[in-house]
N, C-alpha and C positions, 0 to 999 in steps of 0.2 A: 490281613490287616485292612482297614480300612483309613485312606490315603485321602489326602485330599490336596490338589494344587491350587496355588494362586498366582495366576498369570494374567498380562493386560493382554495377549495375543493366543491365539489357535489358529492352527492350519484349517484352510476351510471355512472358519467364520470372522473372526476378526485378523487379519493378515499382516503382518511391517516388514521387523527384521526375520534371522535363524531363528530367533527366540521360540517362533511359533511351533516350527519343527520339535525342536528337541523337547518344547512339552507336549505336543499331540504324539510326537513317537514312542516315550518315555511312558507316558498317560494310557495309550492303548498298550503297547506292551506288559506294563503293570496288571491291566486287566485280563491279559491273558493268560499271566502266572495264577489268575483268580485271586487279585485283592480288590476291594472293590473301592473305586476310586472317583473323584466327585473332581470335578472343575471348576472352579468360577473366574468367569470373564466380566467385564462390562459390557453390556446392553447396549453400545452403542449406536449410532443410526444409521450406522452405513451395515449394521449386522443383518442377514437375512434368515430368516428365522429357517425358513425352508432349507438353507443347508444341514440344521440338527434332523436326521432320518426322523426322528418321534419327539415332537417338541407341544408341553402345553402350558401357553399361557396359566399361570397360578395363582391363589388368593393370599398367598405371603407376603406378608408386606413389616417393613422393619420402618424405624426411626433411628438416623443416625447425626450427632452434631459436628459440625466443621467449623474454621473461623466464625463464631458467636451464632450460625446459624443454626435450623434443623431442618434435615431433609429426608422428605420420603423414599423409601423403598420397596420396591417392588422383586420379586425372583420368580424367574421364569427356564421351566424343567424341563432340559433334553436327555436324548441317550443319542450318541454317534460311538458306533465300533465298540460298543460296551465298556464307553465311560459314560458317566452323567456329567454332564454338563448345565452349570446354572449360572443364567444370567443376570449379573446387577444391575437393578434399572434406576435411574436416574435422572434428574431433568440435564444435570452436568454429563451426564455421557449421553443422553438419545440427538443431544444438538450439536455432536459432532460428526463427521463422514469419514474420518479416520482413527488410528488410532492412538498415534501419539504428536502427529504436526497435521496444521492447519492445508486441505488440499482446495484444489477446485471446488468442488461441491459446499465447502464450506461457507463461502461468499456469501451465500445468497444471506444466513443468517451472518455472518460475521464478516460485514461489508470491507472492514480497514483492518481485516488480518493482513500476513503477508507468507503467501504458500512457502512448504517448506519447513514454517519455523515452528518451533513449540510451541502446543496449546494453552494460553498465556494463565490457565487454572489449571496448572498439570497437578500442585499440589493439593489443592482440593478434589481434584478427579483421583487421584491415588486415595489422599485419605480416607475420602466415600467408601472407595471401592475396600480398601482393607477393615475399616470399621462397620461395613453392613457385613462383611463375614463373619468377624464377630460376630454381629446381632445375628445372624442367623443361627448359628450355634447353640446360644441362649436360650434362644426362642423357637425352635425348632428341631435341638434336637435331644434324645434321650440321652442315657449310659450308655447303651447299647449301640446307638447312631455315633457319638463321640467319635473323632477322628483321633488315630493312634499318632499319625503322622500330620503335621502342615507342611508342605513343601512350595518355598515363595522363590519364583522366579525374575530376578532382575532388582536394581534397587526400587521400580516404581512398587514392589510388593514386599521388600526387606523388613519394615517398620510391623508388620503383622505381630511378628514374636512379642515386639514389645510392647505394643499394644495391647494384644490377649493377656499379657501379664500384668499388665499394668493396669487392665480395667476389670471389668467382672470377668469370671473366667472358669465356671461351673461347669462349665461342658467341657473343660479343657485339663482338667484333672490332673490327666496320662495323657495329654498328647506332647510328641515331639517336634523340635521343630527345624526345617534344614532349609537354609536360602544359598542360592547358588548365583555365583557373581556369574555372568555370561559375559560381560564387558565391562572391565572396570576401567574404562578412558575413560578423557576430562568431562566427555559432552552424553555419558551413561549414567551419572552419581543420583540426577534428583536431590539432591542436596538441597536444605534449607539454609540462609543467607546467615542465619542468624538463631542464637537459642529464642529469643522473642518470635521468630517468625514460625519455628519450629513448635513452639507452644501454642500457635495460635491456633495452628491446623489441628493437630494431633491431642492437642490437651494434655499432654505427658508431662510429668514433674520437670521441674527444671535440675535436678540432680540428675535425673535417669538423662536427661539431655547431654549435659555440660562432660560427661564423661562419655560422647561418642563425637566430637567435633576434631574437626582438621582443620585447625585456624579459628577462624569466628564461624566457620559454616560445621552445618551439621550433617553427618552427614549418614543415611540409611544404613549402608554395610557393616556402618561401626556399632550403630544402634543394634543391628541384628546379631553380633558379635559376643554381647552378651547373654543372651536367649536359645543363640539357635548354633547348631552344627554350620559351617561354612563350606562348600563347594565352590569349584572352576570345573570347568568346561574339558583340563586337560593337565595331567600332571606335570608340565613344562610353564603350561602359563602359570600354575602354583605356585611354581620356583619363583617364576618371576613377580607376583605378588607380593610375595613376602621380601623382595629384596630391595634393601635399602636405596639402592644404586639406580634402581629402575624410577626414568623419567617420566611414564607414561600413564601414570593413575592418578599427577595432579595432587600428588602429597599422602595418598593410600597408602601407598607400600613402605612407607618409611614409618607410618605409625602401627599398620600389619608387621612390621622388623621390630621396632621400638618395642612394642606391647606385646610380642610371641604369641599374634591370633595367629591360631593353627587352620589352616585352608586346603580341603581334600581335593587331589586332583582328576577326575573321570570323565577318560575322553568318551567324546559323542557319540554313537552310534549314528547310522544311517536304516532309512528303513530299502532294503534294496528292490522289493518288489512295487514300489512305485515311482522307478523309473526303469525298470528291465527291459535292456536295449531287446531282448529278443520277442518284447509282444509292441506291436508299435500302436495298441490299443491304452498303454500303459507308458509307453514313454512318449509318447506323441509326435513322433520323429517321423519322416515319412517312407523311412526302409527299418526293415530290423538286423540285428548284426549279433555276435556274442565274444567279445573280446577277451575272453577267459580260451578259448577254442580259437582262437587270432582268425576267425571266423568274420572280417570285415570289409567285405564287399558290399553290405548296408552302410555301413560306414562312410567309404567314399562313394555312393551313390548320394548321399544325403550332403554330403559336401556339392557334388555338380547341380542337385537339385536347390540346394542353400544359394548356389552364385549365378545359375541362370534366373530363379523366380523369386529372390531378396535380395541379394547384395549388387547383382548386377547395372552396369550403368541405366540400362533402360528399364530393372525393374521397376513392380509399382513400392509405394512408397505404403510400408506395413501400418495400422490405424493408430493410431494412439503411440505409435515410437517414432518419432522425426529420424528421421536417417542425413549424416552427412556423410560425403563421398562413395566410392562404389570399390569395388574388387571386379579387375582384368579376371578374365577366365585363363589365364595361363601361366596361376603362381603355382609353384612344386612344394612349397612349405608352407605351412599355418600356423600361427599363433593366436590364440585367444584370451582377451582380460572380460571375464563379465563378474559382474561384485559392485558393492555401491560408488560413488565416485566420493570420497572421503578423504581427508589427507591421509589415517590413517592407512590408507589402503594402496599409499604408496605410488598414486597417480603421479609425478610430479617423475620418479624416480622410472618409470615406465616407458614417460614419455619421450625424455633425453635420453633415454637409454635407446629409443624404438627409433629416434632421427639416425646416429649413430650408426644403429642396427641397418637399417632399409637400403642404406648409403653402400655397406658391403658386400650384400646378400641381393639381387635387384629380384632373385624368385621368389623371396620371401613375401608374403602378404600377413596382414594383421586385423582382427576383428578385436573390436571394442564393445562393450555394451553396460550401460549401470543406468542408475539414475543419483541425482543426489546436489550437491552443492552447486550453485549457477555458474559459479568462477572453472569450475572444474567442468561443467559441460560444455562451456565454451572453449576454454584450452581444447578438448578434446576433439571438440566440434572442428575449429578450428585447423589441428593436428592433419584429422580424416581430409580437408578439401587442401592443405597441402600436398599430401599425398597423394589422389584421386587414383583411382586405378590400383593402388597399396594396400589402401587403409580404409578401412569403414567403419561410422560411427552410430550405434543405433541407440537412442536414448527412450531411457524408460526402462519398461520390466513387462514380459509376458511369458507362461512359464512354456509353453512348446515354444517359443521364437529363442527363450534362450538359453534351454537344451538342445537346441538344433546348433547355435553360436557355440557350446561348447565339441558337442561333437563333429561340427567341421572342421578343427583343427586338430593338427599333430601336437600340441604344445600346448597347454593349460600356464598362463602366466599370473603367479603370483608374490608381489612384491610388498607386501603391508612391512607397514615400519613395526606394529605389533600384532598379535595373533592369537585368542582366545583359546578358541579351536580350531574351526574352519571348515567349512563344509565343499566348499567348489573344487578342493581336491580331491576331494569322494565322488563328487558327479565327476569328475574328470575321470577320473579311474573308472569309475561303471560304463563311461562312453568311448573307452580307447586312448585315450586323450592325456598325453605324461604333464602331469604337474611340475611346472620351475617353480619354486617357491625359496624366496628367503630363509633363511633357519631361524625361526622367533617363535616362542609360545605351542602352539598346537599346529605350527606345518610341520613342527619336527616328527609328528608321528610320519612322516613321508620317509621312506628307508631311502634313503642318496644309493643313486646308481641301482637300485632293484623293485624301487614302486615310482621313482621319480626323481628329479633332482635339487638339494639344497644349496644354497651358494649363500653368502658372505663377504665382505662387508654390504649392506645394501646399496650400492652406490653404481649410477648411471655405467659406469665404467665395465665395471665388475659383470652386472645383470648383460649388457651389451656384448661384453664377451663371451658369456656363458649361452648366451642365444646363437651366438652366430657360430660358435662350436657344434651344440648342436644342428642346427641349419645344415651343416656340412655333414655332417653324419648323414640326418635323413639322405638328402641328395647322394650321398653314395651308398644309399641304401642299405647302410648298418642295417644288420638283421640278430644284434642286442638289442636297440630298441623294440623290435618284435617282442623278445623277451622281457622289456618290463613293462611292457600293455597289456600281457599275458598272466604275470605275476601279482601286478598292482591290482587285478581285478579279483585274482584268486583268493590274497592276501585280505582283502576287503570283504570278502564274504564270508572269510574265516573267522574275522578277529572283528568287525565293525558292526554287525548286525546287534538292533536293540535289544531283541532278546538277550542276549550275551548279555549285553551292559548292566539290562535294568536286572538280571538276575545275578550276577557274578556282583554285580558293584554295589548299584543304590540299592536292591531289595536287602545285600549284608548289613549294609551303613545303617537303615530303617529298622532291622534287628536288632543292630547293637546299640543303638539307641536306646531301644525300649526296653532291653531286658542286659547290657552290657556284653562285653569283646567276651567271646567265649573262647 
């Protein structure tokens, strides 16, 4: 087949959320079942070209209309890992330094942004980006080139389907198309306000509009609903898409219940050879260990090494991650939260749970690490210099500083009030490291009691006593938890690896697509 994705992120060149993973993993495994698979990203400014291995600037260039405007485009041709890769160029993505909020770097041209927030043309930066792939199809490519598959990641790329069908669409014949919700909260939709505002970007009939809104807003997922095959991330968060009841998609799921869109659930792979605790060439860790072989004297070396030369009182302070408070060198248990700071994700409920906690258990210590909301890095901030000695707070994101955070703890904590997928239970698992996780959406692939633990209701209360349960365990050196350090990693190589996924799951779905359920 030849596949094509539409994502605003990639591992390696343009970087935010998971998003990036699950298409560069999906995307190269694909190519290694031998379908040959094309990517397109934004061109944007902060992207270095020099990360595509074989990258050349092109003489492609499209015309695309957005809000009454018309804008140049430019596509420019890699190969990484035996995908191609093409970047949409644009004067609305080269003036940005990230990829979906306004950072640092962006000041210089966009003096009265405010870091953090969303880039205030996200919907003309989607639209571009989905209507130059169009025109590139059009205009560049044969019968023979024709994509079998579209596969659009996220709402900022939903509206594709309806698009292509809605405008010219000669190249597009026999192609199929599948979008796959990765988040459907309130602050993931891209939603337009309004069918007026939604026409103004997109230029779509106002018929094809008025029958995908949630309220007065319009909203991507529903527009793609009629076009395209639907995906999640994890046959659990499926469940809960489609259920009425569910408060947390801001009005989705009741019109996914209402209107019986059917939404297929496959969970995520992980790609495990690039974090394998046993090459520390590859995990960046600075011991190696194998937690499948309870093989973990790199393990807790990389713990002593983590709280003498970063967490410690007199360490130095790591570049670009502020650190509040430090970690004593003589806690006997570990817990770890690293994930964004979101309310989503359950901060709130962590925090009064970990006061609670610290109060019964005084050998416990806790490492913190995300970046995200200001109100939430300050609670957090704040938390860590109550605590001093306890608690560490390292703000930001660097990928060896926090895969070293997760594998110095015994305890991987996660609390989201919902859950897609989830990936930090997977590196927890490849690192030793048992995952607590709430029971929501996609931590319930966690087996309770044999890869990790689920618990219920999520409430300070609840989480606090499950921590300090286990707390006592460690300390008396249960040697079951041995066992599911053991198990959780084996269990993860068995069943979680991409190949598996994209060949068992999406390469079927792609089939029956095109040629129907045999």
């Amino acid at each position: 087949m030849t596949i094509w994705m539409a994502s605003r992120e990639y591992s390696g060149i343009a970087e935010a959320g998971g998003v990036k993973n699950v298409v560069t993993s999906l995307a190269e495994a694909l190519a290694r079942l031998g379908h040959k698979v094309v990517c397109f990203l934004p061109f944007y400014g902060c992207v270095n070209p020099q990360s595509l291995g074989t990258f050349r600037r092109n003489d492609l260039t499209a015309q695309v209309e957005s809000a009454g405007e018309k804008y140049a485009i430019s596509y420019s041709i890699g190969f990484l890992n035996g995908v191609q890769i093409i970047l949409v160029g644009a004067q609305c993505f080269w003036a940005k330094q990230n990829v979906y909020t306004y950072c640092a770097a962006d000041l210089e041209i966009f003096p009265n942004c405010k870091i953090g927030e969303g880039y205030a043309d996200q919907h003309l930066m989607n639209t571009v980006f989905q209507k130059a792939i169009l025109a590139y199809g059009e205009e560049y490519c044969s019968k023979k080139d024709s994509p079998d598959i579209i596969h659009c990641h996220d709402a900022c790329a939903a509206a594709l389907p309806a698009i292509i069908n809605c405008f010219k669409k000669n190249s597009f014949v026999r192609t199929k198309f599948v979008v796959s919700i990765h988040n459907a909260g309130p602050y993931y939709h891209h939603e337009f306000k309004d069918v007026d505002e939604a026409q103004f970007y997109t230029g779509l009939r106002r018929e094809v509009l008025e029958v995908s809104k949630n309220g007065e807003r319009v909203e991507p997922y529903l527009l793609a609903s009629h076009y395209a095959a639907l995906t999640t991330v994890s046959p659990d968060y499926a469940k809960e898409l489609c259920d009425a009841k569910n408060q947390n998609t801001d009005g989705l799921s009741q019109i996914f219940a209402a209107q019986k869109i059917s939404i297929l659930g496959i969970t995520n792979g992980i790609d495990l050879p690039r974090y394998d605790p046993r090459d520390i060439e590859v995990s960046r860790l600075p011991f190696a260990f194998n937690p499948e072989k309870l093989d973990l004297d790199g393990k807790y070396k990389t713990r002593e090494y983590f709280l003498q030369k970063i967490a410690g009182r007199d360490s130095p302070e790591i570049t670009g991650m502020p650190r509040s408070g430090f970690l004593d060198a003589d806690g006997k248990v570990f817990f770890a939260y690293h994930g964004r700071l979101v309310r989503q994700k359950g901060i709130f409920v962590l925090l009064d749970a970990a006061r609670d906690f610290l109060k019964k258990v005084p050998e416990a210590r806790l490492i913190i690490n995300g970046q995200g909301e200001e109100a939430l890095r300050d609670k957090c901030a704040a938390f860590a210099n109550e605590f001093r000695g306890r608690v560490v707070f390292f703000y930001g994101y660097e990928k060896a500083m926090s895969r070293m955070f997760t594998a110095s703890a015994d305890f991987a904590l996660l609390p989201s009030e919902f859950e897609p997928c989830g990936t930090e239970d997977f590196i927890a698992q490849i690192y030793g490291t048992i995952p607590v996780a709430h029971a929501t959406g996609g931590l319930k692939k966690i087996l309770d009691g044999k890869t990790g633990f689920l618990y219920e209701p999520n409430t300070p209360d609840r989480l606090c006593s499950v921590m300090a349960d286990l707390a006592q365990r460690k300390l008396k050196n249960d040697k079951r938890l041995d066992k599911i350090v053991r198990e959780a990693a084996k269990h993860l190589r068995v069943n979680y690896t991409w190949k598996s996924v994209a060949k068992n799951q999406y390469e079927r779905l792609y089939w029956e697509l095109m040629f129907g359920a045999q």
